[in-house]
mmCIF file of the N, C-alpha and C atoms, coordinates in Angstrom:
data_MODEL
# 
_entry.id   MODEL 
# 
loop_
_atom_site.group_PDB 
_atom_site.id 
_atom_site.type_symbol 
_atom_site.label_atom_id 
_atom_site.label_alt_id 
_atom_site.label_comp_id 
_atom_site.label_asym_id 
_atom_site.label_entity_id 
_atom_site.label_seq_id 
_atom_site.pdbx_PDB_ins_code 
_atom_site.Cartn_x 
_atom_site.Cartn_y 
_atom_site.Cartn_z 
_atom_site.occupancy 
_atom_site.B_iso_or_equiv 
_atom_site.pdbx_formal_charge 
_atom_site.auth_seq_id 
_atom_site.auth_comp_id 
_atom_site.auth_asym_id 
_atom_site.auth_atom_id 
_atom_site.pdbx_PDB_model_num 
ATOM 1   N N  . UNK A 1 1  ? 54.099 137.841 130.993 1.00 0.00 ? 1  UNK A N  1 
ATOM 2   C CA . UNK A 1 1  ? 54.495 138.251 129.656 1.00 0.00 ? 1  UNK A CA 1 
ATOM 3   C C  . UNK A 1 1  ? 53.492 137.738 128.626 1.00 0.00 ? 1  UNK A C  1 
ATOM 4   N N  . UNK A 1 2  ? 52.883 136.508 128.767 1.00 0.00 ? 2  UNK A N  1 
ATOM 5   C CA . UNK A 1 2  ? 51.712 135.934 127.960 1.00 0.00 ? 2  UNK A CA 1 
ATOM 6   C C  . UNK A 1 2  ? 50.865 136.589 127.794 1.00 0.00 ? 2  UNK A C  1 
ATOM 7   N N  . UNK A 1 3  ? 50.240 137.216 129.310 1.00 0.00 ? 3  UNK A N  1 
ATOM 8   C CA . UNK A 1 3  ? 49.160 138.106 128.933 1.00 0.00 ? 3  UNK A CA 1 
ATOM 9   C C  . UNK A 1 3  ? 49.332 139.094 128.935 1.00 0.00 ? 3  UNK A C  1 
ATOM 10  N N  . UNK A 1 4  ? 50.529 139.605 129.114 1.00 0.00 ? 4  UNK A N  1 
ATOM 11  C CA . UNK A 1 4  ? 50.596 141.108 128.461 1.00 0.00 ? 4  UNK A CA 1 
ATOM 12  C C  . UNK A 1 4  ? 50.654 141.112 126.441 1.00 0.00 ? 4  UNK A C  1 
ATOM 13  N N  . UNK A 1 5  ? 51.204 139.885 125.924 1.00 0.00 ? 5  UNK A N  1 
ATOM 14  C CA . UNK A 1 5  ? 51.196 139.910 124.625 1.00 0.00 ? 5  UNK A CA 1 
ATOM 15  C C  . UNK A 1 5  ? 49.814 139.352 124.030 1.00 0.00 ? 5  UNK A C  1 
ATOM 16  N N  . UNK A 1 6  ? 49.184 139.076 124.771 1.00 0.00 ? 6  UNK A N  1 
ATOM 17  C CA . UNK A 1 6  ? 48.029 138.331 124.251 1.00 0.00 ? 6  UNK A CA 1 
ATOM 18  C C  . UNK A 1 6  ? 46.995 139.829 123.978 1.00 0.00 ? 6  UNK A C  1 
ATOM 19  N N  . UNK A 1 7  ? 46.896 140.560 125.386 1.00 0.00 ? 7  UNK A N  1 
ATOM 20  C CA . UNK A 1 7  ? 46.628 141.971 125.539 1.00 0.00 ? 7  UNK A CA 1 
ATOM 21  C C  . UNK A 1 7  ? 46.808 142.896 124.031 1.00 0.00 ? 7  UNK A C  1 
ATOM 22  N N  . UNK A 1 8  ? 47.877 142.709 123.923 1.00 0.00 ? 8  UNK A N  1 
ATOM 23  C CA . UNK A 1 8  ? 48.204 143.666 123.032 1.00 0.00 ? 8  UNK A CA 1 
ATOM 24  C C  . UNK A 1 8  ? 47.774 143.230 121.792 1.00 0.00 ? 8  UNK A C  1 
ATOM 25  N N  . UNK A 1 9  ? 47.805 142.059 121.187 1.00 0.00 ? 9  UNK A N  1 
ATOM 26  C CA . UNK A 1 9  ? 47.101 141.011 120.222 1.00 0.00 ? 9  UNK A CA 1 
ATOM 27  C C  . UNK A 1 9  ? 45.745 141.210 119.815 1.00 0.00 ? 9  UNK A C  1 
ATOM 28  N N  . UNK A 1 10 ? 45.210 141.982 121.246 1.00 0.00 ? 10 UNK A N  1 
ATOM 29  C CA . UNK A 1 10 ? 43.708 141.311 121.059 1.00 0.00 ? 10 UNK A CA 1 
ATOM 30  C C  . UNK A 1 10 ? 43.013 141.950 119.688 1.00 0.00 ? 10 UNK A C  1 
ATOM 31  N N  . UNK A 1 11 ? 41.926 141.506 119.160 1.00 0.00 ? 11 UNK A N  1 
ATOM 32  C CA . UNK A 1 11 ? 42.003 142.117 117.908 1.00 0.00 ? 11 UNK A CA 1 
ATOM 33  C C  . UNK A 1 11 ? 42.750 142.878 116.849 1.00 0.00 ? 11 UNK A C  1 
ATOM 34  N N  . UNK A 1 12 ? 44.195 142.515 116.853 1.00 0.00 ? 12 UNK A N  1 
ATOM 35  C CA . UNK A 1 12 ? 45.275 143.675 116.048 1.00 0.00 ? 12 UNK A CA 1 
ATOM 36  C C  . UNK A 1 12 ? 45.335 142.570 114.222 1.00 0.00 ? 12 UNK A C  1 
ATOM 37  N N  . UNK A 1 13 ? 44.486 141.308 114.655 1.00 0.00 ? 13 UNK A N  1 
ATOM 38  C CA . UNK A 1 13 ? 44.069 140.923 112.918 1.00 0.00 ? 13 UNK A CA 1 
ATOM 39  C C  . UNK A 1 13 ? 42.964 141.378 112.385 1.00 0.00 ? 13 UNK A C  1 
ATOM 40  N N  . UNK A 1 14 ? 42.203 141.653 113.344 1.00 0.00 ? 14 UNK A N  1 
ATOM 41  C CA . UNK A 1 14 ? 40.667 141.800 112.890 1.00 0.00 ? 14 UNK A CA 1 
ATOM 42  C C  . UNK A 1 14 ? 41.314 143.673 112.503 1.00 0.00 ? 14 UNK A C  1 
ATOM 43  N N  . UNK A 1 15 ? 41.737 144.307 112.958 1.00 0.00 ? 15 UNK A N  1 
ATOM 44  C CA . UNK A 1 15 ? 41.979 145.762 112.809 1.00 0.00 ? 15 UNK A CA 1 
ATOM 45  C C  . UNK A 1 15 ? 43.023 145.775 111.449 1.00 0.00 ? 15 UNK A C  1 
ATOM 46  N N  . UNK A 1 16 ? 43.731 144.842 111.323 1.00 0.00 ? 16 UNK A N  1 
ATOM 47  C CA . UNK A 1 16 ? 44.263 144.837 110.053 1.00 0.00 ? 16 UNK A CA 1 
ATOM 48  C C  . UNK A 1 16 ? 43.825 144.775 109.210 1.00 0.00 ? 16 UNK A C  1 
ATOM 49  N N  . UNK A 1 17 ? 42.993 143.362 109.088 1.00 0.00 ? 17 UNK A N  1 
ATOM 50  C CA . UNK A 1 17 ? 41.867 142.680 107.876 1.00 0.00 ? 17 UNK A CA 1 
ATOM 51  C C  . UNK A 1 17 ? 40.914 144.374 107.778 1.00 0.00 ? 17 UNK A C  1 
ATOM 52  N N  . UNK A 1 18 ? 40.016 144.749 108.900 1.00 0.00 ? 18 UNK A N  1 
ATOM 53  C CA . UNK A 1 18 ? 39.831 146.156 108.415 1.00 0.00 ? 18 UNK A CA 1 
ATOM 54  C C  . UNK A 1 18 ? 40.913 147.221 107.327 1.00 0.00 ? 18 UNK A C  1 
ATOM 55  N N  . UNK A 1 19 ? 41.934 147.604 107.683 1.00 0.00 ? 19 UNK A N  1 
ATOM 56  C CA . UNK A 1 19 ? 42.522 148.512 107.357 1.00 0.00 ? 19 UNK A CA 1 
ATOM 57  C C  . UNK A 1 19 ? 42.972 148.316 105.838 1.00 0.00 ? 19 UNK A C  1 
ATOM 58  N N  . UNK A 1 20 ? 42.890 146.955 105.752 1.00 0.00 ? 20 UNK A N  1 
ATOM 59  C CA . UNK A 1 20 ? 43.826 146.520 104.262 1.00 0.00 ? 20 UNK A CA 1 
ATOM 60  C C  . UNK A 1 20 ? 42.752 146.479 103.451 1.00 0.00 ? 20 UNK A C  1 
ATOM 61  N N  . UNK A 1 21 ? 41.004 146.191 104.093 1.00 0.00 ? 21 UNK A N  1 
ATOM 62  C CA . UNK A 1 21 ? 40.040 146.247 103.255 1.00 0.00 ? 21 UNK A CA 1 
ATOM 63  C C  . UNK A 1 21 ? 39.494 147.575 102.792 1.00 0.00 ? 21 UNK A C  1 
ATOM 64  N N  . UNK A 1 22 ? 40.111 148.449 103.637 1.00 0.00 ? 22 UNK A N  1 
ATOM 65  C CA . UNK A 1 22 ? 39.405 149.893 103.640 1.00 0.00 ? 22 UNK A CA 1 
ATOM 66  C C  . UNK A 1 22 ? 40.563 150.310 102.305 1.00 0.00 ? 22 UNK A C  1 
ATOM 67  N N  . UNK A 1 23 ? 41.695 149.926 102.904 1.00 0.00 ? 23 UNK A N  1 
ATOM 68  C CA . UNK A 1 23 ? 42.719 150.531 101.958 1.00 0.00 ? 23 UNK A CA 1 
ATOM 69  C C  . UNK A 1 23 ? 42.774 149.947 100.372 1.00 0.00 ? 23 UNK A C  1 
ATOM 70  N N  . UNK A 1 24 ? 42.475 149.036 100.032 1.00 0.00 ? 24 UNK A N  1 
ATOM 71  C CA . UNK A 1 24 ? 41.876 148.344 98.750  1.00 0.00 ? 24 UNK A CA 1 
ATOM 72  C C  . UNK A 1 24 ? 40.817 148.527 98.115  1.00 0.00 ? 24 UNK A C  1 
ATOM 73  N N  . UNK A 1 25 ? 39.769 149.342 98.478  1.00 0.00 ? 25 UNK A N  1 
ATOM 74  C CA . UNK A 1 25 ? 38.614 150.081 98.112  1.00 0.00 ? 25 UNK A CA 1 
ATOM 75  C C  . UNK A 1 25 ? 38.772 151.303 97.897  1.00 0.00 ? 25 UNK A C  1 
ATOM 76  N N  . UNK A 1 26 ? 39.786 151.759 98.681  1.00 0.00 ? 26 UNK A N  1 
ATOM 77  C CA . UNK A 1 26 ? 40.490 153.398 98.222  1.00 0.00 ? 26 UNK A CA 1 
ATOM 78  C C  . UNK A 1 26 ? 41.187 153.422 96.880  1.00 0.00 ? 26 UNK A C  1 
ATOM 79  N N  . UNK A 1 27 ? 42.110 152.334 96.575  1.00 0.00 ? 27 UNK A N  1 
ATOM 80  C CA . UNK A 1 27 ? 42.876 152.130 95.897  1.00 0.00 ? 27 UNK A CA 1 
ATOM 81  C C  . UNK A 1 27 ? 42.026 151.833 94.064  1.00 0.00 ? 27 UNK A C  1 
ATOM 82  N N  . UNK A 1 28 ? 41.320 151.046 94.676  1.00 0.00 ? 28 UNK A N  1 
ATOM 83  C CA . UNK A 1 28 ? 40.132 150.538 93.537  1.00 0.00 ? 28 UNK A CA 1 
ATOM 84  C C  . UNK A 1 28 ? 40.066 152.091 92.738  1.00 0.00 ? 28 UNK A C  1 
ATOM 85  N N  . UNK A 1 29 ? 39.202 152.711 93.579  1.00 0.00 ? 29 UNK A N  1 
ATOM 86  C CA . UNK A 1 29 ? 38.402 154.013 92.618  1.00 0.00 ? 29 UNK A CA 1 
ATOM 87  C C  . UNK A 1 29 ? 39.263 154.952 92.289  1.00 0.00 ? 29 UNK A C  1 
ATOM 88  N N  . UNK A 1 30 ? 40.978 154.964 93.058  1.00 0.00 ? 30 UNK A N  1 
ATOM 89  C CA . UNK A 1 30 ? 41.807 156.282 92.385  1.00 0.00 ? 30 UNK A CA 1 
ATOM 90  C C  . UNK A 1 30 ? 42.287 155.711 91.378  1.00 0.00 ? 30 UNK A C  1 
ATOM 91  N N  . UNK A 1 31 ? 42.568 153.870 91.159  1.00 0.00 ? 31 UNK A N  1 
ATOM 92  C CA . UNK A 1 31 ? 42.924 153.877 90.154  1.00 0.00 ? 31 UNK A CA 1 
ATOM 93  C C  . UNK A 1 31 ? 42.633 154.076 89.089  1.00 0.00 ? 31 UNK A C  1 
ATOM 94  N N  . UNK A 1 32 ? 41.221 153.894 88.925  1.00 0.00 ? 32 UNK A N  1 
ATOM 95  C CA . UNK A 1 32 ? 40.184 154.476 87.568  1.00 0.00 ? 32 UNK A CA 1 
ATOM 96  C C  . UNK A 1 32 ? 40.066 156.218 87.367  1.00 0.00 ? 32 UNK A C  1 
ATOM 97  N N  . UNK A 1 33 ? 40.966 157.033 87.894  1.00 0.00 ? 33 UNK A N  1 
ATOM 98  C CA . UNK A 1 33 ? 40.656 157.900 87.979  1.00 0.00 ? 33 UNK A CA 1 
ATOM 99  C C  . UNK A 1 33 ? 41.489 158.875 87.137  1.00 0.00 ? 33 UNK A C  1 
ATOM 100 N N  . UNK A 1 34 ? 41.373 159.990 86.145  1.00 0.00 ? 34 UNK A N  1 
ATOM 101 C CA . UNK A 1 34 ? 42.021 160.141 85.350  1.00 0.00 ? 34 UNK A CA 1 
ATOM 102 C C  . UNK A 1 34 ? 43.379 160.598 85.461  1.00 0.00 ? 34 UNK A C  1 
ATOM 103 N N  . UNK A 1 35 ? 43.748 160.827 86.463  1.00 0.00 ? 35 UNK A N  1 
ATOM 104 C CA . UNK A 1 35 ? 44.887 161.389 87.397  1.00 0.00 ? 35 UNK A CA 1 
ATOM 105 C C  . UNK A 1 35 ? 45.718 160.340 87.614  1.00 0.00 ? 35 UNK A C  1 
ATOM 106 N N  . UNK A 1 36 ? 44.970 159.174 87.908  1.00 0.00 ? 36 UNK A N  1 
ATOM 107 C CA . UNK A 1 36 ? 45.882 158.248 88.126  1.00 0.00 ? 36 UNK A CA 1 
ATOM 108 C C  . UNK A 1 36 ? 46.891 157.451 86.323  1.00 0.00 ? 36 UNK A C  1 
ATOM 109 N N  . UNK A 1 37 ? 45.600 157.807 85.668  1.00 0.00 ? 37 UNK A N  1 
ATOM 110 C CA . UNK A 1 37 ? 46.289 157.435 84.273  1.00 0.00 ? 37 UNK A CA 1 
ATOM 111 C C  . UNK A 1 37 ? 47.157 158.758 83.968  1.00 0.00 ? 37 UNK A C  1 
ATOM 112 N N  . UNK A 1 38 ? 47.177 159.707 84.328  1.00 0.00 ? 38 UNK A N  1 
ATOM 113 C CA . UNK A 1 38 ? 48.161 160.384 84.108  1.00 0.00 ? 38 UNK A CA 1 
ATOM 114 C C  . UNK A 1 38 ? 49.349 160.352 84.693  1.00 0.00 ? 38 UNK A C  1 
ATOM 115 N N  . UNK A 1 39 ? 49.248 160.193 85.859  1.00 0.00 ? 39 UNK A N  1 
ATOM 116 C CA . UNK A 1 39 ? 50.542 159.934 86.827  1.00 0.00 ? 39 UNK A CA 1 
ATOM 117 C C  . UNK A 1 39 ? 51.345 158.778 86.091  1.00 0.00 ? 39 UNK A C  1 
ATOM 118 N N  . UNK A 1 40 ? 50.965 157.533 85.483  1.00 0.00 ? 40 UNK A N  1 
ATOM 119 C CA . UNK A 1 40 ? 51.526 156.493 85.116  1.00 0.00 ? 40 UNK A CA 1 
ATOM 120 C C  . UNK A 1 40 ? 52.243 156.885 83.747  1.00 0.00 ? 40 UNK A C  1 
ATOM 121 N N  . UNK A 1 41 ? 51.565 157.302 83.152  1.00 0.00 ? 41 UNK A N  1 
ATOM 122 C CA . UNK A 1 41 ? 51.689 157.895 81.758  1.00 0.00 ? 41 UNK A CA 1 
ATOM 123 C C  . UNK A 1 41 ? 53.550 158.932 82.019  1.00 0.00 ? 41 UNK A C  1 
ATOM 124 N N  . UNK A 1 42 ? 53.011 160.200 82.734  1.00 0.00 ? 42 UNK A N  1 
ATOM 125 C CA . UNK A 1 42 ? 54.465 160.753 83.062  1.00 0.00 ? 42 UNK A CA 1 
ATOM 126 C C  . UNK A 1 42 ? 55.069 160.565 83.525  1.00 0.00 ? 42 UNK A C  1 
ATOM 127 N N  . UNK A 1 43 ? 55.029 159.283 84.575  1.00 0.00 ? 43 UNK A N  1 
ATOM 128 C CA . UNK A 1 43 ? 56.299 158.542 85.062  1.00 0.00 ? 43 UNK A CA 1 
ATOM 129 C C  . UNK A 1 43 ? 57.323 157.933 83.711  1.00 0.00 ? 43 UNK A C  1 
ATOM 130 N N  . UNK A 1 44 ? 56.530 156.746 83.054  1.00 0.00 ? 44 UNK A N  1 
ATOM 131 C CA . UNK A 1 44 ? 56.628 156.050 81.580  1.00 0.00 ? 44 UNK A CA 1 
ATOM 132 C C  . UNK A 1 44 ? 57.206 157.076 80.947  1.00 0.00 ? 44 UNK A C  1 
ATOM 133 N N  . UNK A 1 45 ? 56.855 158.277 80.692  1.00 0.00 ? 45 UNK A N  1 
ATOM 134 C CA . UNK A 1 45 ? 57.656 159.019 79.547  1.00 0.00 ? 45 UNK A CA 1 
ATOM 135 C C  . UNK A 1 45 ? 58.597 160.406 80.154  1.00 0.00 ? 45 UNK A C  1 
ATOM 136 N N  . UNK A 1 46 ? 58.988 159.958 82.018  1.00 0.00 ? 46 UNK A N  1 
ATOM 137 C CA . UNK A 1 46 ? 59.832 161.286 82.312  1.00 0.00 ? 46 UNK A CA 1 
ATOM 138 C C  . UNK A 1 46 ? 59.397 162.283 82.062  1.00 0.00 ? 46 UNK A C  1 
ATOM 139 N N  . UNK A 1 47 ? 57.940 162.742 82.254  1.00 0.00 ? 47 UNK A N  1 
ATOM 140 C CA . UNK A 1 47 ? 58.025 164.275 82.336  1.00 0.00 ? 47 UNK A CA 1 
ATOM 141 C C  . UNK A 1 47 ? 57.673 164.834 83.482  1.00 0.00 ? 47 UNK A C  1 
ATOM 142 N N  . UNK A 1 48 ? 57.215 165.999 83.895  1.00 0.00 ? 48 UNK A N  1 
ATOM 143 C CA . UNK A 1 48 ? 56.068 166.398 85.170  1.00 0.00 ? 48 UNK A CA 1 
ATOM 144 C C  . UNK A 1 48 ? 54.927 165.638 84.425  1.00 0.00 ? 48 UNK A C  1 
ATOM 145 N N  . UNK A 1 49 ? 53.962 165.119 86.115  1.00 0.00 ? 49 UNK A N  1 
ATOM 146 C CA . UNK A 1 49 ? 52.778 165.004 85.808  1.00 0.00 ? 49 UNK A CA 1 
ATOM 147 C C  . UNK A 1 49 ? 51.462 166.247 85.336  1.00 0.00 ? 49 UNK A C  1 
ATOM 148 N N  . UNK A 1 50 ? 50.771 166.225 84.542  1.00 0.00 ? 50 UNK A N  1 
ATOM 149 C CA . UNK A 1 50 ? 49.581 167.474 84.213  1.00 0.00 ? 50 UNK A CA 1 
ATOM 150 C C  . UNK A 1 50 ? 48.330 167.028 84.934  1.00 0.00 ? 50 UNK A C  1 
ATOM 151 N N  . UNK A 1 51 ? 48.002 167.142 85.719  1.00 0.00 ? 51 UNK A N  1 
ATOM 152 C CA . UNK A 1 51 ? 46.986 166.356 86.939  1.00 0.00 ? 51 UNK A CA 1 
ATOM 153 C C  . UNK A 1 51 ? 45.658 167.486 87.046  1.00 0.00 ? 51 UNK A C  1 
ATOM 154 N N  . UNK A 1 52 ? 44.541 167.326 86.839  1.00 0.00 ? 52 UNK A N  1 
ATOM 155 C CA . UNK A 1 52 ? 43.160 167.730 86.657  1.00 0.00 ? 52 UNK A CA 1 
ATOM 156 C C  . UNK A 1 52 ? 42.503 167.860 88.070  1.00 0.00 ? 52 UNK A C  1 
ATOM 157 N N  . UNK A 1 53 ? 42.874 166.590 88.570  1.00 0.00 ? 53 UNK A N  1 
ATOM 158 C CA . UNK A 1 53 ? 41.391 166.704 89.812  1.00 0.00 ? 53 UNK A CA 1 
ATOM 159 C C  . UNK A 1 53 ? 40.928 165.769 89.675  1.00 0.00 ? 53 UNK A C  1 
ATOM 160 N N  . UNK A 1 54 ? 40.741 165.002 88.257  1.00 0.00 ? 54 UNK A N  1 
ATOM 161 C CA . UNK A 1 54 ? 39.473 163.976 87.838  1.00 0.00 ? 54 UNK A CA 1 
ATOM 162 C C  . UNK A 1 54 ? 40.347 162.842 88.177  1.00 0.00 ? 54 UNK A C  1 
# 
């Protein structure tokens, strides 16, 4: 059972630490993005969002 969990372990931090770094660099540039200030904006004031592309 040890080494079947160790198995399954093997690199599943190093694949995380990837995934959360990839996913935080995604996150970075949509947030600057004008879409994203819009989305926040029509949440804040209940309406539909008006979303561009940009």
């Amino acid at each position: 059972m040890k080494s079947v969990r160790a198995t399954l372990r093997q690199g599943l931090a190093e694949a995380v630490i990837t995934a959360t770094d990839h996913e935080l660099k995604e996150q970075q540039w949509l947030r600057a993005t004008d879409d994203a200030q819009e989305g926040i904006r029509s949440v804040a004031e209940r309406r539909p969002g008006n979303f561009t592309g940009k």
